[in-house]
Residue, then its C-alpha position, 0 to 999 in steps of 0.5 A: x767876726x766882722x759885719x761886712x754888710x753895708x752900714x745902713x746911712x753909708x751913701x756909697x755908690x753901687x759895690x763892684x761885682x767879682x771887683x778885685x781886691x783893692x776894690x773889696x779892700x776900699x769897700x771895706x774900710x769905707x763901710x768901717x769909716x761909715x760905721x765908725x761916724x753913724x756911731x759918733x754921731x748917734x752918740x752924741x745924740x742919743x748917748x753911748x748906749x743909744x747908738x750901740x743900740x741903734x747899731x745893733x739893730x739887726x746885727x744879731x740876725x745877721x752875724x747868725x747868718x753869716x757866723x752860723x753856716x760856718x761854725x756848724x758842726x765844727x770847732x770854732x778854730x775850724x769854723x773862724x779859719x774858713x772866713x780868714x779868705x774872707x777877711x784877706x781879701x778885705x784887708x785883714x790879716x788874722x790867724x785862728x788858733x785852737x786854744x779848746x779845752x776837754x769842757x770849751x771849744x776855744x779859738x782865739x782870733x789873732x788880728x794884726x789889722x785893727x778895724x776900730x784903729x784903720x777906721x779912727x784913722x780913716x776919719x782922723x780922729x785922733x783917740x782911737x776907740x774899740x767901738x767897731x769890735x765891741x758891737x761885734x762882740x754883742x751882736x755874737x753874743x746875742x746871736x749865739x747865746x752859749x758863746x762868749x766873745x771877749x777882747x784880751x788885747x786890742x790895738x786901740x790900747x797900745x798892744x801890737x796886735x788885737x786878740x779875741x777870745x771866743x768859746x763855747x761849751x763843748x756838745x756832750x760826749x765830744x772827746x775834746x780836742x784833737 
């Protein structure tokens, strides 16, 4: 699930209130671009692995807060379809399928908008890179440390569309799917 919180050096100005879906679908890919340029810019200051870090500060708190309320109590296929509203409106098409197991609940997010590729684009970088997508992958990883986050297919490597793989292990004595 993306961050939509505002990048910490974005300089927007104020975001519009109850604004219409333009207006979100702009916010958003300003704040991806934003994001997108922090991370090229501490890279070369500080190395790969010092800007992810940089990055992450903070991420893991609040993808658990916002993840969180969503994915309690139900399957994760039912938890990521309950955001997808969320997403339309911000511009990205996506689908939850149920792929779970009788030992993992599994849901495999379907995006057909690459973040990391609009974001490349938006900047005009020419080599798009997976980074936006990867640093989601961790700060859920830390958020939620029986989970597992991982990328089967992405844009930014030539496919038609991006797949993410989430699972974890299903609560003892949960019948598996349904």
């Amino acid at each position: 699930m993306t961050d939509t919180t505002q990048a910490p050096s974005a300089p927007a100005g104020p975001a519009p209130e109850g604004g219409d879906g333009a207006d979100k679908r702009a916010q958003t890919r300003r704040m991806l671009r934003d994001r997108l340029r922090r991370y090229l810019e501490l890279e070369a200051e500080r190395g790969p692995e010092g800007a992810r870090e940089a990055l992450l500060d903070g991420y893991p708190e609040r993808q658990a807060a916002r993840m969180g309320p969503l994915i309690t109590g139900c399957s994760l296929a039912e938890g990521f379809g309950k955001a997808l509203p969320r997403f339309a409106a911000m511009g990205f098409l996506e689908e939850a399928l149920d792929v779970s197991t009788d030992d993992e609940d599994v849901v495999m997010e379907v995006c057909r908008t690459c973040m990391c590729l609009t974001a490349a684009q938006d900047l005009g970088l020419s080599e798009p890179r997976p980074v936006l997508c990867e640093l989601d992958f961790e700060a859920t990883r830390r958020a939620f440390p029986e989970m597992s986050a991982e990328s089967l297919r992405r844009q930014t490597d030539g496919h038609h569309v991006c797949v993410f793989r989430y699972a974890r292990p299903r609560p003892e004595g949960d019948g598996g799917p349904s």
